[in-house]
C-alpha positions in Angstrom: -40.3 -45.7 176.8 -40.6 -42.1 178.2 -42.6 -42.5 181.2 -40.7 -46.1 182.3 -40.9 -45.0 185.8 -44.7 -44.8 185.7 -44.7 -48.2 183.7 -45.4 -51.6 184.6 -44.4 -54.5 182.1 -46.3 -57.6 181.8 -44.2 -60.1 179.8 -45.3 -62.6 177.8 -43.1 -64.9 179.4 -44.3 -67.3 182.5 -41.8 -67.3 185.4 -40.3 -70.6 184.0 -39.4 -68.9 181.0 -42.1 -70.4 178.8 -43.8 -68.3 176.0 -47.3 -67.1 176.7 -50.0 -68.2 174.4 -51.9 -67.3 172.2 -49.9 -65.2 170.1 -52.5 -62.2 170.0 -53.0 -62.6 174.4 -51.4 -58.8 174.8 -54.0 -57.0 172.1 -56.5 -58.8 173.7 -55.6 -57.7 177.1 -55.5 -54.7 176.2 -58.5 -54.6 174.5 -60.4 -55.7 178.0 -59.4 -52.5 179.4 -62.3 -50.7 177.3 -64.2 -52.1 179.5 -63.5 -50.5 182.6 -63.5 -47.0 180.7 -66.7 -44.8 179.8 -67.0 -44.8 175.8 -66.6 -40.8 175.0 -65.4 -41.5 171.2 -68.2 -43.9 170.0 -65.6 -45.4 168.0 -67.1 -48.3 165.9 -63.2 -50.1 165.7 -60.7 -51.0 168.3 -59.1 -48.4 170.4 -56.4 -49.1 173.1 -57.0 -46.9 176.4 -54.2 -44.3 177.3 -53.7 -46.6 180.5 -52.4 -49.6 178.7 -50.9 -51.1 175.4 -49.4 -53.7 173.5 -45.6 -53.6 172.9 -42.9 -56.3 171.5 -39.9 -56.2 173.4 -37.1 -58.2 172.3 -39.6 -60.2 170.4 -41.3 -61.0 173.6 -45.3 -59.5 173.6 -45.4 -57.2 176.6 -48.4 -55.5 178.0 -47.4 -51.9 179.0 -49.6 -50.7 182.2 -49.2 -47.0 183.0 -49.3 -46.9 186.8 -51.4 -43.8 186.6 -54.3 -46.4 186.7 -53.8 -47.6 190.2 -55.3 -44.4 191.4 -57.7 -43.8 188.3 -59.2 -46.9 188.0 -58.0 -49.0 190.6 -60.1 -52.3 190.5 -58.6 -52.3 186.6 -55.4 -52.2 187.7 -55.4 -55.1 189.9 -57.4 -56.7 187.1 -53.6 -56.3 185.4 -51.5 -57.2 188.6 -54.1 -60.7 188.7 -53.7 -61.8 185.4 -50.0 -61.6 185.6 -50.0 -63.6 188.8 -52.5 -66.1 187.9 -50.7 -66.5 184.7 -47.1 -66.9 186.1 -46.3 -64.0 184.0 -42.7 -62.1 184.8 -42.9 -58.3 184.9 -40.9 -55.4 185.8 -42.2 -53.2 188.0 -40.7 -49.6 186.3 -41.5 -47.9 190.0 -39.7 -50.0 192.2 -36.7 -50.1 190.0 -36.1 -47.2 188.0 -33.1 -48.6 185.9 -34.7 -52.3 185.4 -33.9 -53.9 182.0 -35.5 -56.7 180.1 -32.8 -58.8 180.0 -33.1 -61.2 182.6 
């Protein structure tokens, strides 16, 4: 990851540990975000926005959020930050801790 310290990881892992469900929840996620953004492309398929995107880490689906989005669209990015918390979902917040690792 290039830009980790303008990242923010949402793990598909609740606080307890437990896999996230369903299996497809971070493509989907990300695929909500076209919703906040002005269609330029007219693309007819699925198309991920620059701001966010699906990863596997680990084997673990992640959600990557660029943290650009807090000031470009900022009622998306608390969309992110919300469905984290109201799914007990772990992340790693790349700003606050440069040299985090997905270990834990």
């Amino acid at each position: 990851m290039d830009n980790m310290t303008n990242e923010l990881i949402i793990k598909g892992l609740t606080l307890d540990g437990k896999q996230f469900r369903p299996s497809d929840w971070a493509e989907r996620l990300c695929g909500v975000m076209k919703c906040f953004e002005e269609d330029t492309g007219h693309y007819g398929h699925l198309t991920y926005s620059e701001f966010v995107r699906p990863i596997s880490i680990q084997g673990v689906k992640c959600v990557v959020v660029n943290t650009v989005l807090e000031s470009e669209l900022p009622i998306a990015f608390k969309f992110f930050l919300d469905f984290a918390a109201s799914n007990k979902l772990q992340t790693i917040d790349a700003r606050a801790d440069a040299s985090a690792s997905f270990g834990a």
